[in-house]
C-alpha positions in Angstrom: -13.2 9.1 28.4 -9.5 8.2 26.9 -8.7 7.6 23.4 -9.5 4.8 21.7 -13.0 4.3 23.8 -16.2 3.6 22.4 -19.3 5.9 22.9 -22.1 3.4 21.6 -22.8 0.3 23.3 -23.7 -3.1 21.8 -27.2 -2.2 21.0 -26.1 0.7 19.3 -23.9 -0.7 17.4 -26.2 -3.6 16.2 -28.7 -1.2 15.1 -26.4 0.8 13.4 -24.8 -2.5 11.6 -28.4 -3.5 10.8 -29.2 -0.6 9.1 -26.1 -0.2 7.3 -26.6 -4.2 5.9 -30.6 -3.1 5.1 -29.6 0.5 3.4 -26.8 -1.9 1.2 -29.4 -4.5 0.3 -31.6 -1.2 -0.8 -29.3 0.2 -2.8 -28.1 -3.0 -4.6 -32.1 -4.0 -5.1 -32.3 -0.3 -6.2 -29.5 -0.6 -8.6 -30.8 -3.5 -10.1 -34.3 -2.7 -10.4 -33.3 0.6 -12.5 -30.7 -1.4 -14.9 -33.4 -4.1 -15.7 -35.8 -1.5 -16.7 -33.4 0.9 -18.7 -33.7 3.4 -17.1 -31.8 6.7 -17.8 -28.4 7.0 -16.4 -29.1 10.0 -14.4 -31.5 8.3 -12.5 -29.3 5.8 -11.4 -27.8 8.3 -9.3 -30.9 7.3 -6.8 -28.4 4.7 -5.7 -26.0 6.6 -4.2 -27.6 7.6 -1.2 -28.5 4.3 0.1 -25.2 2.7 -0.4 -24.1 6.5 1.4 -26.0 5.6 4.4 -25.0 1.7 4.5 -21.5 2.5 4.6 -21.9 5.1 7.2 -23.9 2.6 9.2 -21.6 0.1 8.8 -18.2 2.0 9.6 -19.3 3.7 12.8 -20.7 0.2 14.1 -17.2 -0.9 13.2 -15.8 2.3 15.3 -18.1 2.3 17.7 -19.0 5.5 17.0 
């Protein structure tokens, strides 16, 4: 394998794409959900992991990684 070459093929990266768009959608539902109800800030930190993993998902479908 040379540089530059991916190592997923196009069903890998749809699915990773996929769940990248449905851990974004999560976290923004998420995000919303716990500002409408007041919750306390701390909490809101819940957040961070799904828009984590939807950026992960997204960049290596991106790369090809």
């Amino acid at each position: 394998m040379h540089a530059g070459s991916a190592n997923i093929g196009v069903q890998g990266q749809r699915l990773r794409l996929r769940f990248g768009g449905v851990m974004f959608a999560t976290g923004l539902v998420l995000a919303v959900g716990l500002v409408l109800a007041n919750v306390a800030h701390a909490w809101r930190l819940a957040v961070f992991l799904p828009f984590v993993l939807g950026a992960t998902g997204v960049f290596q479908a991106r790369a090809r990684t």
